[in-house]
C-alpha positions as CSV (number, residue, x, y, z in Angstrom):
1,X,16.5,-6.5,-25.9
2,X,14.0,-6.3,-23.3
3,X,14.2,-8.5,-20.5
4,X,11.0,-9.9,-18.2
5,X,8.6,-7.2,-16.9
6,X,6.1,-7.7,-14.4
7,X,3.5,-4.3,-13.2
8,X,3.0,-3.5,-9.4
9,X,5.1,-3.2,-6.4
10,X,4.6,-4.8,-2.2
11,X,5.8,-1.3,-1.3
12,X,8.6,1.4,-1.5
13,X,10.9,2.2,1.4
14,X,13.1,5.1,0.3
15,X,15.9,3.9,-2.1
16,X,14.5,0.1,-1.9
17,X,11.6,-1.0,-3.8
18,X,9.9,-4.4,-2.8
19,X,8.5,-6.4,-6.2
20,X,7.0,-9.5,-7.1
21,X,9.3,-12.2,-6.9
22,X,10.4,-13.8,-10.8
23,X,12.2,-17.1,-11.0
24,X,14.8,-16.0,-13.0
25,X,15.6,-12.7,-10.6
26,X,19.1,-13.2,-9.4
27,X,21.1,-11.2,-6.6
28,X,22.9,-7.8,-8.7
29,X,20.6,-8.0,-11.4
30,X,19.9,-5.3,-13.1
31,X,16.6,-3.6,-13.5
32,X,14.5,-0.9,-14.7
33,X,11.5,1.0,-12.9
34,X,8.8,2.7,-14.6
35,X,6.5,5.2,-12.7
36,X,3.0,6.4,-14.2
37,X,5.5,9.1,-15.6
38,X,7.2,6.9,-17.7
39,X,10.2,8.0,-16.5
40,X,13.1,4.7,-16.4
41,X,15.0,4.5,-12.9
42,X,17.8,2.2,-13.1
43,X,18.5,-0.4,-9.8
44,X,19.5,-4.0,-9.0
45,X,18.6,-6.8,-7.1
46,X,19.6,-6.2,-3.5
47,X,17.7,-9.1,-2.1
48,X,15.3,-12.1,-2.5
49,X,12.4,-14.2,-0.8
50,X,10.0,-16.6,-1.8
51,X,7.6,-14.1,-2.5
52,X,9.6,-10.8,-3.5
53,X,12.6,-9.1,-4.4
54,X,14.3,-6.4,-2.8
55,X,15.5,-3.6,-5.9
56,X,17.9,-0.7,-4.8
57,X,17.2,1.8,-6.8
58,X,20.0,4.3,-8.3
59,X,17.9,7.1,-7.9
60,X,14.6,9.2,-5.8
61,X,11.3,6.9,-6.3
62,X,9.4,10.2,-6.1
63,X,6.7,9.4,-8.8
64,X,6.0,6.0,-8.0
65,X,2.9,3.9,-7.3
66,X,2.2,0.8,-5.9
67,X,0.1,-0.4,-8.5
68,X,0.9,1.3,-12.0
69,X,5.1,0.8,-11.7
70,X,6.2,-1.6,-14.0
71,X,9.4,-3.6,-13.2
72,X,11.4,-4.8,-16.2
73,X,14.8,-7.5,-15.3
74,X,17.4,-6.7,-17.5
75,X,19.1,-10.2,-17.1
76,X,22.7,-8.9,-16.6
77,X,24.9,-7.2,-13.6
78,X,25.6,-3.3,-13.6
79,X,28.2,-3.1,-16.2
80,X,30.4,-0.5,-17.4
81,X,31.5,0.0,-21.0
82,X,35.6,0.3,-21.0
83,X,37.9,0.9,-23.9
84,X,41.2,3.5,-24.8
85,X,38.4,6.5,-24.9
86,X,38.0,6.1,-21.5
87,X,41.1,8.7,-20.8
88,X,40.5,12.4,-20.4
89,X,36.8,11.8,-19.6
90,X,34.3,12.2,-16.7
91,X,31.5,10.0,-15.6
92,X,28.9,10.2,-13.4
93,X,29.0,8.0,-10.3
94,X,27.3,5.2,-12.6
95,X,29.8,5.3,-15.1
96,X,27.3,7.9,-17.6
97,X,29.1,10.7,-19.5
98,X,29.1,13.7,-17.4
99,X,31.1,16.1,-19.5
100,X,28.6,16.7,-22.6
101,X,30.5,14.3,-24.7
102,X,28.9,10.3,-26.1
103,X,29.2,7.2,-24.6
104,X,32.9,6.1,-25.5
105,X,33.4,4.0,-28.6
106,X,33.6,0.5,-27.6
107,X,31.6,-2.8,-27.7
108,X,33.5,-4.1,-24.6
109,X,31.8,-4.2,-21.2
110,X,33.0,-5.1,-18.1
111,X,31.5,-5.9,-14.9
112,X,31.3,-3.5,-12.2
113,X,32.5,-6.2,-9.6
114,X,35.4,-7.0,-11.2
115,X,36.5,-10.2,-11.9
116,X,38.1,-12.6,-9.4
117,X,41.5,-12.8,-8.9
118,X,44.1,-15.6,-8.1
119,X,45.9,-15.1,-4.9
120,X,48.6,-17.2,-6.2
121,X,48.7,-14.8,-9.1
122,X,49.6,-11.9,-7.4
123,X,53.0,-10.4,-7.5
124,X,54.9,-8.9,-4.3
125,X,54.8,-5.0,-4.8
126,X,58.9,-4.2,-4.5
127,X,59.0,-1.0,-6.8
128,X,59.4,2.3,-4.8
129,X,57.3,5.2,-5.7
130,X,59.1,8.3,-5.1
131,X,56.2,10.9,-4.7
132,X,58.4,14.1,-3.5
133,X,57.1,14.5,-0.4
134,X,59.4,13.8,2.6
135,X,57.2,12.4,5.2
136,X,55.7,9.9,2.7
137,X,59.3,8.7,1.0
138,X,61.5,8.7,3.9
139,X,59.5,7.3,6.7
140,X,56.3,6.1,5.3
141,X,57.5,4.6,1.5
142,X,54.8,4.3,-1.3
143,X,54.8,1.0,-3.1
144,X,53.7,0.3,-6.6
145,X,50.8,-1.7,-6.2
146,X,50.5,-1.3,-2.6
147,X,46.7,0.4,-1.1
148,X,48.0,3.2,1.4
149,X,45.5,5.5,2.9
150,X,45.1,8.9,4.3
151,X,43.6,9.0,7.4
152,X,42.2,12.2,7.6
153,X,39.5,14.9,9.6
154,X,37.5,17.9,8.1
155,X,39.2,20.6,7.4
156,X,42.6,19.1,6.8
157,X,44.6,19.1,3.7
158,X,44.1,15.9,2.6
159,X,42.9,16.8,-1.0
160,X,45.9,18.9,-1.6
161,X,47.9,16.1,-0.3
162,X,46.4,13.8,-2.6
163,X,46.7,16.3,-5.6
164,X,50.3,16.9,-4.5
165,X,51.4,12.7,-5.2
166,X,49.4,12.8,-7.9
167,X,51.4,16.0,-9.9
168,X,54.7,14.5,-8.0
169,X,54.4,10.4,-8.0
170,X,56.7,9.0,-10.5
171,X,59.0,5.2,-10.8
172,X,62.8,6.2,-10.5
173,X,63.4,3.1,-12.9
174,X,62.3,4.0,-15.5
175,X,59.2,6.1,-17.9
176,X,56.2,3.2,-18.1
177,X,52.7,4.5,-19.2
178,X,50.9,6.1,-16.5
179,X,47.3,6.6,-15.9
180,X,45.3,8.2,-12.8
181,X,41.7,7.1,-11.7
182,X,39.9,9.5,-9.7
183,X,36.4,8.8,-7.7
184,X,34.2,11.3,-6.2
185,X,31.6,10.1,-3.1
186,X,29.7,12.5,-1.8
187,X,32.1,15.1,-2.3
188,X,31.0,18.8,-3.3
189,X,31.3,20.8,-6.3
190,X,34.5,23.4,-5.3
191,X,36.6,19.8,-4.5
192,X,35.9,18.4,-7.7
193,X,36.8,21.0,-9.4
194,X,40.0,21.3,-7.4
195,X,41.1,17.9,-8.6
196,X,40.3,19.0,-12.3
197,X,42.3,22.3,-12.3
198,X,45.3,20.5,-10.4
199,X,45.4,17.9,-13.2
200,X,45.7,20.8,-15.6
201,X,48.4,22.5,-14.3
202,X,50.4,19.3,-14.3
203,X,49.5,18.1,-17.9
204,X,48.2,15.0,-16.9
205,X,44.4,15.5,-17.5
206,X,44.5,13.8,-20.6
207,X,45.4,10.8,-18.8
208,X,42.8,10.9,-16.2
209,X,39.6,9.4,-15.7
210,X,37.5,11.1,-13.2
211,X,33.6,9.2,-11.5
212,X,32.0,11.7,-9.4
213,X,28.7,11.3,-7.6
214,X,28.7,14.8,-6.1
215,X,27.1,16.0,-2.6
216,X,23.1,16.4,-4.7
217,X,24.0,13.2,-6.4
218,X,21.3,10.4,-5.0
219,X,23.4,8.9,-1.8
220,X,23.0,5.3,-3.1
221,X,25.5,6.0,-6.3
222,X,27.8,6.5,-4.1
223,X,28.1,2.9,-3.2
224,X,28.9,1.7,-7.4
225,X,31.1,4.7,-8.1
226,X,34.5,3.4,-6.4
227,X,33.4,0.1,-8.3
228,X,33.0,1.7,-11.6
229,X,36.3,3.3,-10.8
230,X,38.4,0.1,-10.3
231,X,36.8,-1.4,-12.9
232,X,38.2,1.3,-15.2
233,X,41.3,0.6,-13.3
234,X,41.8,-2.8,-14.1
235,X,40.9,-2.5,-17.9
236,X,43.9,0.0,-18.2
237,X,45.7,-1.8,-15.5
238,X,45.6,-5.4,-17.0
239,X,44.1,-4.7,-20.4
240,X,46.5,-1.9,-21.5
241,X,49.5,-2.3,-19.7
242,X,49.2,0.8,-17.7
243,X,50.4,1.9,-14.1
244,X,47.6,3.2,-12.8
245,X,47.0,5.5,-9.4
246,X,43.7,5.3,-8.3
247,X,42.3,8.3,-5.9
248,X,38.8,7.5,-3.8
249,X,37.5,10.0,-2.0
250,X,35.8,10.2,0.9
251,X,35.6,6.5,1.6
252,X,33.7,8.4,4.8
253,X,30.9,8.9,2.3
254,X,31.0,5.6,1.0
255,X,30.7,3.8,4.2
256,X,27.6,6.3,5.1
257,X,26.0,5.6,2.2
258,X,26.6,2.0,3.0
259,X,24.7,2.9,6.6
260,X,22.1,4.2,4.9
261,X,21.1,1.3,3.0
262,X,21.4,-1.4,5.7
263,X,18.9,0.9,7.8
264,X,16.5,0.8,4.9
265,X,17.0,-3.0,3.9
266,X,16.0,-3.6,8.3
267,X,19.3,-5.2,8.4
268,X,20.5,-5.4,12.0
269,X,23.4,-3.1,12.9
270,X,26.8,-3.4,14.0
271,X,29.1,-0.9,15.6
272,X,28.5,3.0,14.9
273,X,25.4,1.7,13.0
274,X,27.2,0.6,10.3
275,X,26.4,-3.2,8.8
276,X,28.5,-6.2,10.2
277,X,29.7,-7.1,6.9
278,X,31.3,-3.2,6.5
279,X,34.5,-5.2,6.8
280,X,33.8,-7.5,4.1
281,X,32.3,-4.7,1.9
282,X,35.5,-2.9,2.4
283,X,37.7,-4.9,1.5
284,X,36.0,-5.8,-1.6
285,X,36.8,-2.6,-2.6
286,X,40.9,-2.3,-1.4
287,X,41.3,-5.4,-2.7
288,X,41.5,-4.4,-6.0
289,X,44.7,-3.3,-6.0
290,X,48.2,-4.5,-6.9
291,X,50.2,-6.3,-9.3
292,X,49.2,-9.5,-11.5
293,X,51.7,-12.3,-12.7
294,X,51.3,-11.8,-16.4
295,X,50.8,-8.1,-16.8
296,X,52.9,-5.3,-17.4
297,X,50.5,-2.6,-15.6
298,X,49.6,-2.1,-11.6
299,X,46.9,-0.9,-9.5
300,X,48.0,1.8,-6.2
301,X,45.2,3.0,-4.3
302,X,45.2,5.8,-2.0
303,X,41.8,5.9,-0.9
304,X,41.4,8.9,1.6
305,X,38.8,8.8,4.4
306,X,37.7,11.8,6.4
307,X,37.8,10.6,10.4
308,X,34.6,11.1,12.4
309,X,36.0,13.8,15.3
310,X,39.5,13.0,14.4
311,X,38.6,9.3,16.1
312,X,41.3,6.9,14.6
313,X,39.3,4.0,16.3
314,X,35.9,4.8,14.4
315,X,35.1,1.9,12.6
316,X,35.8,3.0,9.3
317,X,39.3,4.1,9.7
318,X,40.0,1.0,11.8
319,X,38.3,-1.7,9.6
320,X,40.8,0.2,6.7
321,X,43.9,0.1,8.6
322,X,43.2,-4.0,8.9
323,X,42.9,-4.4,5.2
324,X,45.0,-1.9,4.0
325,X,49.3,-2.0,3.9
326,X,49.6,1.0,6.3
327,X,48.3,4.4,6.4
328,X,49.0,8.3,6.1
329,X,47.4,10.6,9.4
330,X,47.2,14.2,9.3
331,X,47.6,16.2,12.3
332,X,45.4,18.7,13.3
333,X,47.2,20.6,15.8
334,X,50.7,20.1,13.3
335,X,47.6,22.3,10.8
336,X,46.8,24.7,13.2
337,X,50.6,25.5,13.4
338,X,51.0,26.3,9.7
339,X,52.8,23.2,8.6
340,X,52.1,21.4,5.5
341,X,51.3,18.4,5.0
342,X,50.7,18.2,8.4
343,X,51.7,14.4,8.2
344,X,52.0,12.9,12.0
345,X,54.7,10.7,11.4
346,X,54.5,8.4,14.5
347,X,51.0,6.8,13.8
348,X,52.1,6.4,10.3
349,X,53.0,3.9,8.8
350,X,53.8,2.0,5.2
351,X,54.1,-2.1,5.9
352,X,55.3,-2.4,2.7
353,X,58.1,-0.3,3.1
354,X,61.0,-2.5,4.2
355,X,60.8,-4.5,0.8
356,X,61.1,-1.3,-1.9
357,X,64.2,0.8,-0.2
358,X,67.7,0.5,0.5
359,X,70.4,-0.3,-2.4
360,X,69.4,-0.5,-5.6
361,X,66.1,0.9,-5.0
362,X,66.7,3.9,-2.8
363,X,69.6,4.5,-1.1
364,X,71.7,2.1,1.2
365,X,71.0,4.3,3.6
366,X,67.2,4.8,3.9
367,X,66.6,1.7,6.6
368,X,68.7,2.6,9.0
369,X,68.0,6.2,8.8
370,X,64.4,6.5,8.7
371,X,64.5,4.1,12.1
372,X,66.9,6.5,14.1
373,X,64.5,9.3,12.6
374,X,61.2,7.7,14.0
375,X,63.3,6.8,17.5
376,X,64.7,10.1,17.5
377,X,61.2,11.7,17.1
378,X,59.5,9.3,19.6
379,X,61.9,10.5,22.1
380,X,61.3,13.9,21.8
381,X,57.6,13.5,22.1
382,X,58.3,12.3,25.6
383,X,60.9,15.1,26.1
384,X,57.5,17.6,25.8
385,X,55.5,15.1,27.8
386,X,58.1,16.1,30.4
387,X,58.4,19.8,29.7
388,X,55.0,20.4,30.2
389,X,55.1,18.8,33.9
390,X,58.6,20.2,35.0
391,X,59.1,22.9,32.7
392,X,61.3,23.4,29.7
393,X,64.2,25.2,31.8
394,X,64.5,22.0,34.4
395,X,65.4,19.2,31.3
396,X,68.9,18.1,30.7
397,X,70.8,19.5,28.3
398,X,70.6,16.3,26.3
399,X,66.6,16.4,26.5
400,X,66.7,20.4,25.2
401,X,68.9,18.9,22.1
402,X,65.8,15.9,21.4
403,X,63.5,19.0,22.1
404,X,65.2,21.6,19.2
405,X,65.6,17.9,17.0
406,X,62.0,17.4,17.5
407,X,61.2,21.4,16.2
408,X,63.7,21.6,13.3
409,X,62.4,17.9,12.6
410,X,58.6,19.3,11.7
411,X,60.3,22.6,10.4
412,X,62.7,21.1,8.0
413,X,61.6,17.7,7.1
414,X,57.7,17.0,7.5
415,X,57.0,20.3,6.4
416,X,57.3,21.8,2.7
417,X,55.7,23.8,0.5
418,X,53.0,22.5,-1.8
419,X,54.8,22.4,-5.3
420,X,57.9,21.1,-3.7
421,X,59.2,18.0,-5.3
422,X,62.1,16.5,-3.4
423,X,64.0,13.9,-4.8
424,X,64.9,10.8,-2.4
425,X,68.2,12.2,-2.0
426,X,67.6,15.5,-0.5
427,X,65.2,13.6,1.5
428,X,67.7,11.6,3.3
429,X,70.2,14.5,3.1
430,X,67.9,16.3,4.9
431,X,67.5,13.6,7.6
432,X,71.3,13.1,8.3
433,X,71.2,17.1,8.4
434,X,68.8,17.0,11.4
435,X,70.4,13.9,13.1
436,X,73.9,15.8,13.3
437,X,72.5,17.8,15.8
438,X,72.1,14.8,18.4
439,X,75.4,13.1,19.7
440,X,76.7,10.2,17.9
441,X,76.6,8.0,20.9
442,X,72.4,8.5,20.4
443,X,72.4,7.1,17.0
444,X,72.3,3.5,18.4
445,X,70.1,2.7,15.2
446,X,72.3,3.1,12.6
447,X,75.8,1.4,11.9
448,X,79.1,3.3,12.9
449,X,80.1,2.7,8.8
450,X,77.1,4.6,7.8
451,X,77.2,7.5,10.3
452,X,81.1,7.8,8.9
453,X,79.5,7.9,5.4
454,X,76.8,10.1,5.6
455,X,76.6,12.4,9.0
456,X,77.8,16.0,7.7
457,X,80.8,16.3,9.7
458,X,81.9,19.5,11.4
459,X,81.9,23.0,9.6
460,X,80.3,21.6,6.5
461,X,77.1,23.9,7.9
462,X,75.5,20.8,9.8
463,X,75.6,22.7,12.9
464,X,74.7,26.7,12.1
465,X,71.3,26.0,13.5
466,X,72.8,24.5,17.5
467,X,72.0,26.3,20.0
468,X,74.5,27.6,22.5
469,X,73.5,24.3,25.0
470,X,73.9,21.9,22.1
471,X,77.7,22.8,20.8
């Protein structure tokens, strides 16, 4: 059914078309533009006077006219159509089929916005996600539910990261239905298909749902495709009883995007450029995550964010790391070294982490470990603040022992090859392998019962990597 339509525009300013203002206009309203060449260009109300209405348009407004465009309000918000079908396909940032097939089968719609959520509703994530790599499960812990990021720069090997927990992620307690969410911004052809040929290979494209509004996609989908995405999301989140992983990237392009329209709209900018309500906009998009009271399925987002020159204080990464529980940072000069995946361990961090290991749920073990790990680490960081001043010949001989900790550290544990799945165990194996090269008297972060537990004693091989200063 047609909604009110009204011919003749104020003006056109890129992306943003200014009409005559109707009554019944409200703010996310859909609509539909009509140029002399009949062509329809979807939008929705960004913005309202007494006068006009402000329509952001989904698409180029090449074609238009001020006087022969017709404006049509479609009464409703952008809404996308959801339903079991939804698996194994991909949309376009707007939620259109993009691989040949029909629309899916199904009558229900669901808002793009999502509907609101109780905090009281919301369940503590506890359940630890074991995704294989080392860096991630022993000192930075995925939670079920929990939004972790990867803070990333160009160039780095944040996709195959990302494609790595997504072959590896898996629930120790038990096999629960799974699903995986994928959303493209911005992002170019070869990366897309990356994701789709890594999904192959590890059997779980049938269970995926991929958005993508590609690099000559029109700049403004960007800004509905993560919403499209979690939307998606929730239904086989809350509606199916699914586990669901949901993958955004770049969150860079999202947040440009985002720039790109507050310039066009006159809005006065913040930091960078950037709106002052980025923050708010933000978070309306992390928010969507977790677990609900009532409902067997979760929501974990790893939404991954490409740094401006490798600046942790640009406003997007920093306005992330407030909303978000933690976050994952690559390393470029770990990179240029040849490790993988390049994880800098330090600036990392997983908040939720403390409530989904130890006993029962990892290993007793894992607390007090991956803290004498991190201290260990710290300290040899300044250890090669202090070689490069003095020179690596004038330490201690307890300093050149945190020195070869600190290289068989990125060697051994950080580091690993791309299809390696480690188990927790050999994770923390791995850890008390490394720490046996320090003195006991160093481990002031773990218990004397657990060191007797756990630290390979001598001959067992623990030591076949000292070197001559550290026997």
């Amino acid at each position: 059914m047609r909604g009110l339509e009204h011919r003749g525009l104020s003006r056109a300013e890129g992306p943003i078309v200014i009409a005559r203002r109707v009554e019944t206009a409200g703010y996310g309203e859909m609509a539909a533009v009509y140029g002399r060449d009949g062509a329809r260009r979807v939008g929705r109300v960004v913005d309202s006077s007494l006068e006009s209405i402000a329509i952001q348009l989904f698409a180029s407004n090449a074609g238009l006219s001020i006087d022969d465009t017709r404006v049509e309000l479609l009464g409703r918000p952008l809404e996308l159509r959801v339903g079991p079908d939804l698996l194994g396909r991909v949309f376009d940032g707007l939620g259109e089929p993009a691989d040949g097939y029909p629309r899916i089968l199904s009558s229900e719609r669901r808002e793009v916005n999502g509907d609101p959520i109780n905090p009281a509703a919301r369940v503590y994530p506890r359940d630890f996600i074991q995704t294989g790599v080392s860096a991630i499960d022993g000192m930075n812990t995925l939670i079920r539910g929990q939004k972790l990021p990867i803070f990333s720069g160009n160039g780095l090997p944040h996709n195959r990261l990302a494609a790595q927990i997504v072959r590896q992620a898996r629930i120790l307690s038990g096999d629960e239905p799974f699903a995986i969410v994928f959303a493209g911004m911005g992002i170019k052809y070869d990366v897309a298909r990356f994701f789709i040929d890594a999904f192959e290979r590890s059997g779980v494209l049938s269970r995926v749902v991929m958005f993508l509004s590609l690099a000559d996609s029109p700049s403004i989908e960007r800004l509905v495709t993560p919403k499209c995405a979690l939307t998606a999301a929730e239904y086989l989140a809350y509606g199916m009883g699914m586990h669901v992983l949901v993958v955004l990237t770049d969150m860079t392009n999202y947040c440009e995007a985002l720039r790109e329209v507050s310039a066009s709209r006159g809005e006065v900018p913040s930091r960078k450029g950037y709106p002052g309500y980025l923050y708010s906009d933000l978070a309306s998009v992390y928010e969507r995550a977790g677990k609900i009271e009532g409902s067997a399925g979760s929501i974990t987002q790893i939404p991954i964010l490409s740094m401006p020159n490798d600046d942790i204080s640009n406003p997007i990464p920093d306005l992330t790391g407030y909303i978000t529980e933690g976050q994952i940072v690559l390393d470029r000069e770990l990179f240029q070294r040849g490790a993988y995946p390049s994880i800098s361990v330090l600036p990392s961090l997983s908040r939720l982490m403390k409530d989904g290991i130890g006993e029962g749920m990892t290993r007793d073990d894992h607390k007090e470990l991956s803290s004498q790990l991190f201290a260990a680490y710290a300290r040899t960081k300044s250890v090669r603040n202090l070689a490069s001043i003095i020179g690596e010949e004038e330490l201690s001989p307890l300093d050149k022992r945190f020195l070869r900790f600190g290289e068989r550290f990125e060697a051994e544990f950080v580091s690993q090859a791309e299809d390696e799945d480690r188990s927790i165990g050999q994770t923390l194996d791995i850890g008390w392998k490394l720490l046996s090269g320090l003195p006991r008297d160093e481990l002031g972060r773990i218990s004397r019962a657990m060191i007797d537990k756990y630290l390979p004693k001598e001959g067992d091989g623990a030591d076949e990597k000292r070197s001559p200063d550290q026997v």
